[in-house]
Structure formats: structure tokens, C-alpha cells
DRENLUM-395211 format. One record per residue: x, y, z of N, C-alpha, C in turn; residue in one letter. Coordinates in pm, whole numbers, padded with zeros to 5 digits, always signed. Atoms other than C-alpha are relative to their C-alpha. Example, Ala and Ser with C-alpha at 12.3 -4.5 7.8 and 13.67 -1.06 7.14 Angstrom:
<atoms>
+00089-00119+00000+01230-00450+00780+00090+00120+00000a-00082-00119-00006+01367-00106+00714-00077+00109+00073s
</atoms>
This chain:
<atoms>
+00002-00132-00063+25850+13503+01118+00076-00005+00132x-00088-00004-00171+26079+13594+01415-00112+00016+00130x+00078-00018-00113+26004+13604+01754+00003+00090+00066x-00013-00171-00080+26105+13934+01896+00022+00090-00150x-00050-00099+00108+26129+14243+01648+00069+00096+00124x-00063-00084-00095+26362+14527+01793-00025+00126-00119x+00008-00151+00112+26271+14892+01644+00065+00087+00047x-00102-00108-00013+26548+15127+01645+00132-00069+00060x-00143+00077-00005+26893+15026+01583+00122+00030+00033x-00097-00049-00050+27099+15261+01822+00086-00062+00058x-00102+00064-00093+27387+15149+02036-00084-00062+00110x+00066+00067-00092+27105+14989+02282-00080-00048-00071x+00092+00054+00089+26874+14899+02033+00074-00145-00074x-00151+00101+00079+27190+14700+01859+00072-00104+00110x-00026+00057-00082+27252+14550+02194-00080-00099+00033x+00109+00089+00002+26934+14392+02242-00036-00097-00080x-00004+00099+00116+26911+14242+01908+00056-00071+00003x-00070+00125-00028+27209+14051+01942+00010-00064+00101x-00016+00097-00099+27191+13930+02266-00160-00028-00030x+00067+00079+00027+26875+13842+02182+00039-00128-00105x-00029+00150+00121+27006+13606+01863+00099-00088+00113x-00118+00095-00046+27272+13485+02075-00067-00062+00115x+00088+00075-00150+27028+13339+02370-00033-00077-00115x+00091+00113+00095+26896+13144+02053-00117+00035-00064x+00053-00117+00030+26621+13420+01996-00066-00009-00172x-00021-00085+00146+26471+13466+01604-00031+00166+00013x+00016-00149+00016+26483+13825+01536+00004+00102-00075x-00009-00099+00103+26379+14124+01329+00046+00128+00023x-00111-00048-00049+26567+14402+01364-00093+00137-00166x+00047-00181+00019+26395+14768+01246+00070+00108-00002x-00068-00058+00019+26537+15056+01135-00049+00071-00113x-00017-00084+00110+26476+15382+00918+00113+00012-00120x-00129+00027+00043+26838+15365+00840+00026-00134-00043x-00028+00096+00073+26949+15115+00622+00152-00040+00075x-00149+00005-00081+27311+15180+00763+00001-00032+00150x-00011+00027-00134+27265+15112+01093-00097-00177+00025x+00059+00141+00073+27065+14761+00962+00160-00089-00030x-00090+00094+00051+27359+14635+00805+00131+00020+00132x-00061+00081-00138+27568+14625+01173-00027-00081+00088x+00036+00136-00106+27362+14342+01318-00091-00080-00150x+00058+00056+00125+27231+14220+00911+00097-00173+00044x-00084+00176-00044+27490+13904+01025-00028-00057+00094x-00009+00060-00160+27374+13829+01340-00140-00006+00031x+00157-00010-00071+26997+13878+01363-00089-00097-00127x+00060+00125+00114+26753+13641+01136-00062+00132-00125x+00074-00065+00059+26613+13942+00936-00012+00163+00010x+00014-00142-00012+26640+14340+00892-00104+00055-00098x+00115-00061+00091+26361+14554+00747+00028+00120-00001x+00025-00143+00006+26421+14935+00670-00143+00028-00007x+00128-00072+00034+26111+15103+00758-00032+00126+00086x+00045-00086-00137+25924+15384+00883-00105+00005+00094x+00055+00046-00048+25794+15304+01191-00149+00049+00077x+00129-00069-00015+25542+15569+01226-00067+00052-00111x+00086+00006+00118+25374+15480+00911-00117-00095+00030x+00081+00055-00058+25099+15298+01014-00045-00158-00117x+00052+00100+00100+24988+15088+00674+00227-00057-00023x-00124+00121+00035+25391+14979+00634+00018-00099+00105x-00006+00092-00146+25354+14857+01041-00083-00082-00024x+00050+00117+00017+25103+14641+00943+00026-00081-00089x-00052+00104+00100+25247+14516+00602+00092-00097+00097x-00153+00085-00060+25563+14374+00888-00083-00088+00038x+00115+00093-00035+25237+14151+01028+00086-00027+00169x-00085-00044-00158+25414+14270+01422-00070-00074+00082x+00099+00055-00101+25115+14070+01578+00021-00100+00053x-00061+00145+00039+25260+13753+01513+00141+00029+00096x-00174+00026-00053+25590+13826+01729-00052-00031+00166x+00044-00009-00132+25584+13718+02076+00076+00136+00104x-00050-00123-00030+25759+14077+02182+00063+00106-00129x-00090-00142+00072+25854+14403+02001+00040+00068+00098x-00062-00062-00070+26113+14600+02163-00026+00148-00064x-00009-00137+00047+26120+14997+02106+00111+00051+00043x-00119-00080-00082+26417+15152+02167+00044+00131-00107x-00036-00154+00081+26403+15450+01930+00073+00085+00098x-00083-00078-00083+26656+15721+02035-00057+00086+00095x+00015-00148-00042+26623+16043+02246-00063+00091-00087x+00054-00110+00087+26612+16247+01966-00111-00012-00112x+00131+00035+00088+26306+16095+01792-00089-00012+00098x+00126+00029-00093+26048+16092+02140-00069-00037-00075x+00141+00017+00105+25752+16152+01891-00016-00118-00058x+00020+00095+00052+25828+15868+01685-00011-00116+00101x+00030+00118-00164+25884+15612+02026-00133+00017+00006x+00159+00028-00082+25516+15735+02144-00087-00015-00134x+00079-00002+00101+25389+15712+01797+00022-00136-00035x+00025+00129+00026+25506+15378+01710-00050-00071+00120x+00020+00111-00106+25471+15188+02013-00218+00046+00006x+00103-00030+00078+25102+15369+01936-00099-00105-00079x+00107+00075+00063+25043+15208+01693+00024-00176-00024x-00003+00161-00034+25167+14828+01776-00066-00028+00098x+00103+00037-00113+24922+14873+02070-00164-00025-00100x+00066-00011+00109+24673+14931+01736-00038-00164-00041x-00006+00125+00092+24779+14676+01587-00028-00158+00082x+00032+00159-00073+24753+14372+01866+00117-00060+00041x-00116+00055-00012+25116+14323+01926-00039-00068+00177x+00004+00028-00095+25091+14095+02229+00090+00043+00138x-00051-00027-00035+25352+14232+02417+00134+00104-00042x-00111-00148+00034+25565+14599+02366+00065+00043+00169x-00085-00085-00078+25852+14712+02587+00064+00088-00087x-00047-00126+00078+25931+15045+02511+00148+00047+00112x-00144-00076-00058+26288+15240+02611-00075+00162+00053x+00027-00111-00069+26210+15552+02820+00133+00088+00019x-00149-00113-00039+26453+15882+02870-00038+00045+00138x-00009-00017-00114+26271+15997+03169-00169+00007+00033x+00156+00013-00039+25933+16004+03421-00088-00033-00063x+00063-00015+00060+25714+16145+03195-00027-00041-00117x+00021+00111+00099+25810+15931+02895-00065-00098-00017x+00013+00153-00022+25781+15647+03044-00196+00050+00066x+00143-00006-00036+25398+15776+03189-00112-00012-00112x+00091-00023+00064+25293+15871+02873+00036-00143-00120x-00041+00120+00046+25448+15536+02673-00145-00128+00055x+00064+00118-00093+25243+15308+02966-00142+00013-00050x+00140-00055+00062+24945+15564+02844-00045-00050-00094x+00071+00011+00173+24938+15481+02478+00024-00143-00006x+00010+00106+00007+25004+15141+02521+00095-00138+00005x-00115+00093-00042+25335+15001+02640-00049-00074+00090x+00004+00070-00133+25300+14698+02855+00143+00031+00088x-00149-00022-00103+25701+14749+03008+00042+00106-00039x-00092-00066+00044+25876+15030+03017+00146-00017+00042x-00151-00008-00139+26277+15058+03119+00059+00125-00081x-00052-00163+00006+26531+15350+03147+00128-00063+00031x-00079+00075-00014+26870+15134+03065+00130+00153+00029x-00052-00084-00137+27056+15469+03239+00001-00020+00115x+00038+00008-00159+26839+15472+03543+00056-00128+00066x-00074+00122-00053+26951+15088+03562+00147-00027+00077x-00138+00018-00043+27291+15132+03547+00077+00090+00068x-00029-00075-00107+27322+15426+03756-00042-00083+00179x+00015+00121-00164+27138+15206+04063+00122-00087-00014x-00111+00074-00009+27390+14957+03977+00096+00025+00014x-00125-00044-00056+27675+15166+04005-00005+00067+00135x-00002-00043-00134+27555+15286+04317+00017-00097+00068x-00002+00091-00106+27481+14977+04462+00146-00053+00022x-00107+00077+00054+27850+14888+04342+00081+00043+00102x-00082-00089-00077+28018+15186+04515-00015-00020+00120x+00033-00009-00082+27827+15179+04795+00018-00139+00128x+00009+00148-00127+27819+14803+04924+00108-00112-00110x-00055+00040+00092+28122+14701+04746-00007-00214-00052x-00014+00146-00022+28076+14300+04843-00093-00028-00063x+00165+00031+00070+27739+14294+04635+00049+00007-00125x-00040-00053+00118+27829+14214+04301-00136-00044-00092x+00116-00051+00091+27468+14201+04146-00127-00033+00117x+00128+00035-00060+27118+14200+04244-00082+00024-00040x+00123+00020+00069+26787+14146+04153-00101+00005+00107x+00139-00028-00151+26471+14323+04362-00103-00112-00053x+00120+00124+00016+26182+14055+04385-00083+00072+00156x+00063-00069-00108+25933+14287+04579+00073+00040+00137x-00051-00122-00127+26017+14394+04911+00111-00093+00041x-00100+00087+00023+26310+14084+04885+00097+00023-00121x-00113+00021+00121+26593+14043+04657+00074-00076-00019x-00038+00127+00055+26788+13777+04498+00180+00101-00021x-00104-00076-00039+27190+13903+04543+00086-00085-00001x-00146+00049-00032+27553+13752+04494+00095+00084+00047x-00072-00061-00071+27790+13867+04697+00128-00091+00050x-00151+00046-00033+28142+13805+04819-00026-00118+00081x-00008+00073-00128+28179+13522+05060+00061+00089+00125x-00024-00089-00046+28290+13681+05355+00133-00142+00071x-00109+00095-00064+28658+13530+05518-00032-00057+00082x+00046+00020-00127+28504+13459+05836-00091-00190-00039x+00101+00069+00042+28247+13191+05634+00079-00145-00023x-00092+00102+00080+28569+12990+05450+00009-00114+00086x-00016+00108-00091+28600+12626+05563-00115-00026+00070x+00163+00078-00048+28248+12603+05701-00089-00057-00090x+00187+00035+00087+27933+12447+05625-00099+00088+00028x+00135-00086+00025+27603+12602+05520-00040-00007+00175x+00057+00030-00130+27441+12448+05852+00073+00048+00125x-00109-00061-00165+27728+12548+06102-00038+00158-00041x+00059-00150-00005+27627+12904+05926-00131+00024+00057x+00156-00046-00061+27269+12941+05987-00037+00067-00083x-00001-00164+00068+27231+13207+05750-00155+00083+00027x+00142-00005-00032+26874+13152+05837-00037+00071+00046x+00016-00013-00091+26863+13213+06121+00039+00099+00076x-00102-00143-00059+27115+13473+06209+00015+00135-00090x+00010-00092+00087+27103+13697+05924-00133-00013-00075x+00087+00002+00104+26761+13603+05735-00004-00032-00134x-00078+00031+00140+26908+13509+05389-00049-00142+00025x-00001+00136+00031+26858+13190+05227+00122-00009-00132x-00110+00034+00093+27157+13027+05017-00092-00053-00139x+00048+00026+00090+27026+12979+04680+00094-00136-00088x-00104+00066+00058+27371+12897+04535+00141+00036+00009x-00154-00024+00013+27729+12892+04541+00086+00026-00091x-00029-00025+00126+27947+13046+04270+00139-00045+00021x-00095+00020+00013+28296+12850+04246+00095+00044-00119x-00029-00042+00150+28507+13012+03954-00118+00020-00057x+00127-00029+00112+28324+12927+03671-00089-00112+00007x+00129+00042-00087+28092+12708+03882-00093+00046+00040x+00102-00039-00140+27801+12707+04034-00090-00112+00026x+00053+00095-00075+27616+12474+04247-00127+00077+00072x+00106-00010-00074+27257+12548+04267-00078-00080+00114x+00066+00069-00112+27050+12444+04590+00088-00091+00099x-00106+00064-00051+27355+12367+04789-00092-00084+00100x-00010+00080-00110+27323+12076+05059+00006+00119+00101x-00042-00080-00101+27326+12211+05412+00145-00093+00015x-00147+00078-00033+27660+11957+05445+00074+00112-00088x-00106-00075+00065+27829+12206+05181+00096+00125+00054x-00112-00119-00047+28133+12402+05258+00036+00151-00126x-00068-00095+00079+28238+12746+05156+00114+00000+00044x-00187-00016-00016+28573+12798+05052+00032+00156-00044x-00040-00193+00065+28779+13155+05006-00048-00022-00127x+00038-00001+00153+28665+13296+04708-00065-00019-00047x+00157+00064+00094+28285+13159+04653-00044+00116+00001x+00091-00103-00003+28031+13425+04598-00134-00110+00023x+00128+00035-00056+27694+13337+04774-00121+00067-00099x+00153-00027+00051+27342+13383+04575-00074-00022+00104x+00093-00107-00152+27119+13531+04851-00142-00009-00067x+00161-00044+00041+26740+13565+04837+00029+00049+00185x+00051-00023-00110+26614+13783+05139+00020+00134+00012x-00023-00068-00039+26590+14090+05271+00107+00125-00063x-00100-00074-00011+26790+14429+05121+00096+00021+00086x-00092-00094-00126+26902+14555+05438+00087-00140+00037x-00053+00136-00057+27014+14168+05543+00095+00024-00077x-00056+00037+00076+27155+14136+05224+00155+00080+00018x-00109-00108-00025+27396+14465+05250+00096-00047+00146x-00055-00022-00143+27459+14410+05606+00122-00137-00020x-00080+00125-00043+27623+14041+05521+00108-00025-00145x-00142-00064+00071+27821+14175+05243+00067+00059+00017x-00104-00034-00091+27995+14389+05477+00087-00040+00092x-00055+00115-00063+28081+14108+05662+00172-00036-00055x-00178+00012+00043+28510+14078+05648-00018-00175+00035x
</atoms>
């Protein structure tokens, strides 16, 4: 039996599946549509046509047994999203992340028995803000009222060491890691130099974080 099932096999639903197989992942892979099954039938360990707000076929799949089911039914099926994910809360599935369109989806999803919800829009709208906005930030990851952040090196940095920076000390940041090309050197030394062209992995502070990606 796989280890993740993914139910609903839209253009995000179809995304998940395979990057799930391709992390190494087993995976079942759900779907009313038969046709939309056979564009990840090569790539995922297992497709099932079913309907997922049938309650006696959700338990023939034996969903309990997976260590995650994903939901990502479309837009235009809500009902069925809050009805299956429903009834895999029923059923004992140890862990359901459901796909949300907006607020109130996602309130009433958490209601019936989603443990995660996400809103892979809302994501990538923050992300293109943060993109526009603080162009030297090229990802980041909130970790409570901190965040985890790569960002440009800044010219000013090139040819030094960690320790002649401070980053500590003067900005609040801690160096996690250094991204050379297609390097990276976790838990740098304080002896390590940045050169033009590294990107810094940051833990600390938003506002720090922004402020030292503006940094020329």
C-alpha cells in the first residue's frame, strides 16, 4: 500500500503526486476521471478511479493505512472536497491536508476534519510579493515570529569572513549556510569567506532579514 494517496488529479493535484514519487514517495493517485489518471499512471505507484464521496468505495481503498492523504479536489467540486475529506476524518486517516479556495473553505475543511489546510494561490501571491518587493530575498520560510531566508550576498560582504561580519551582532541574523553555484555549505565556519555571487541562508528576524537584503 502507498504512503501518501493524492485525491483529485487537477493541474495541482498532478503536481503533488509527482513530486511526491520523485522525492522517493509511494503513491496513490485518485481520481473520478479515468483520463486525468492516466497523466501521472507512469510516474506514481498506483491510480484508482473512484468516487470519492462514496463512502463504502473510501473504505474498500483501506485510506487508514497511508501515512497522508492529500485533497486537492478542484474549485468547481467544493461539496465533494468537504465531503470527502469528511469522510477520511470517518474513516481514521491519520493525517489529511486538504486544498482550500478561500477563508471560509479552509474554516469549514479544519471543521469537518482536516488536520492542514493550504491555499497554493495565497502562497504564491505572498511569494510574488515578497519577490517584487525585497528583490534580494530569493525565498523564505516563516518559523513563527522568525524566518529562515536566502538572499543575495550583498557586494559590500565579498572577500570577507563570517566573523569580520558579525551578522550577529549588527544585524541579528544567523548564517545557516552559504549557497555557491550549485553548492552549498551548511553551518559555515566563522573563518569562511563570502565571495561575489553566494546567496546567504538567514534564520532571524523578518524585518532584519529584508533590511540586509537591501544591503548593495
Amino acid at each position: 500500500m502507498a504512503d501518501f494517496a493524492v485525491i483529485g488529479l487537477g493541474r495541482f493535484g498532478r503536481a503533488v503526486a509527482r513530486s511526491l514519487a520523485l522525492s522517493g514517495q509511494a503513491v496513490l493517485a485518485v481520481d473520478r476521471d479515468p483520463r486525468r489518471l492516466e497523466l501521472v499512471a507512469d510516474e506514481v505507484d498506483s491510480v484508482v478511479a473512484a468516487d470519492t464521496t462514496d463512502e463504502r468505495r473510501m473504505e474498500a481503498l483501506d485510506l487508514r493505512r497511508m501515512a497522508c492523504v492529500v485533497v486537492t479536489i478542484g474549485s468547481r467540486a467544493m461539496e465533494a472536497s468537504l465531503l470527502t475529506t469528511a469522510i477520511l476524518r470517518d474513516l481514521g486517516v491519520p493525517r489529511i491536508v486538504a486544498r482550500s479556495f478561500d477563508e471560509r473553505h479552509a474554516r469549514l475543511l479544519l471543521a469537518i476534519g482536516a488536520h492542514e489546510v493550504l491555499n497554493p494561490e495565497d502562497e504564491i501571491g505572498r511569494r510574488l510579493a515578497l519577490t517584487l518587493a525585497h528583490p534580494g530575498v530569493l525565498g523564505q520560510l516563516p518559523l513563527g515570529a522568525s524566518a529562515v531566508a536566502e538572499i543575495e550576498a550583498p557586494e559590500a560582504f565579498a572577500g570577507r569572513r563570517l566573523d569580520e561580519l558579525d551578522l550577529v551582532s549588527r544585524h541579528g541574523v544567523a548564517v545557516l549556510a552559504i549557497r555557491r553555484g550549485d553548492g552549498l555549505q551548511p553551518c559555515p565556519p566563522p573563518a569562511a569567506t563570502v565571495e561575489s555571487g553566494d546567496a546567504l541562508v538567514l534564520l532571524g528576524d523578518g524585518g532584519a532579514l529584508r533590511r540586509l537584503a537591501a544591503l548593495k
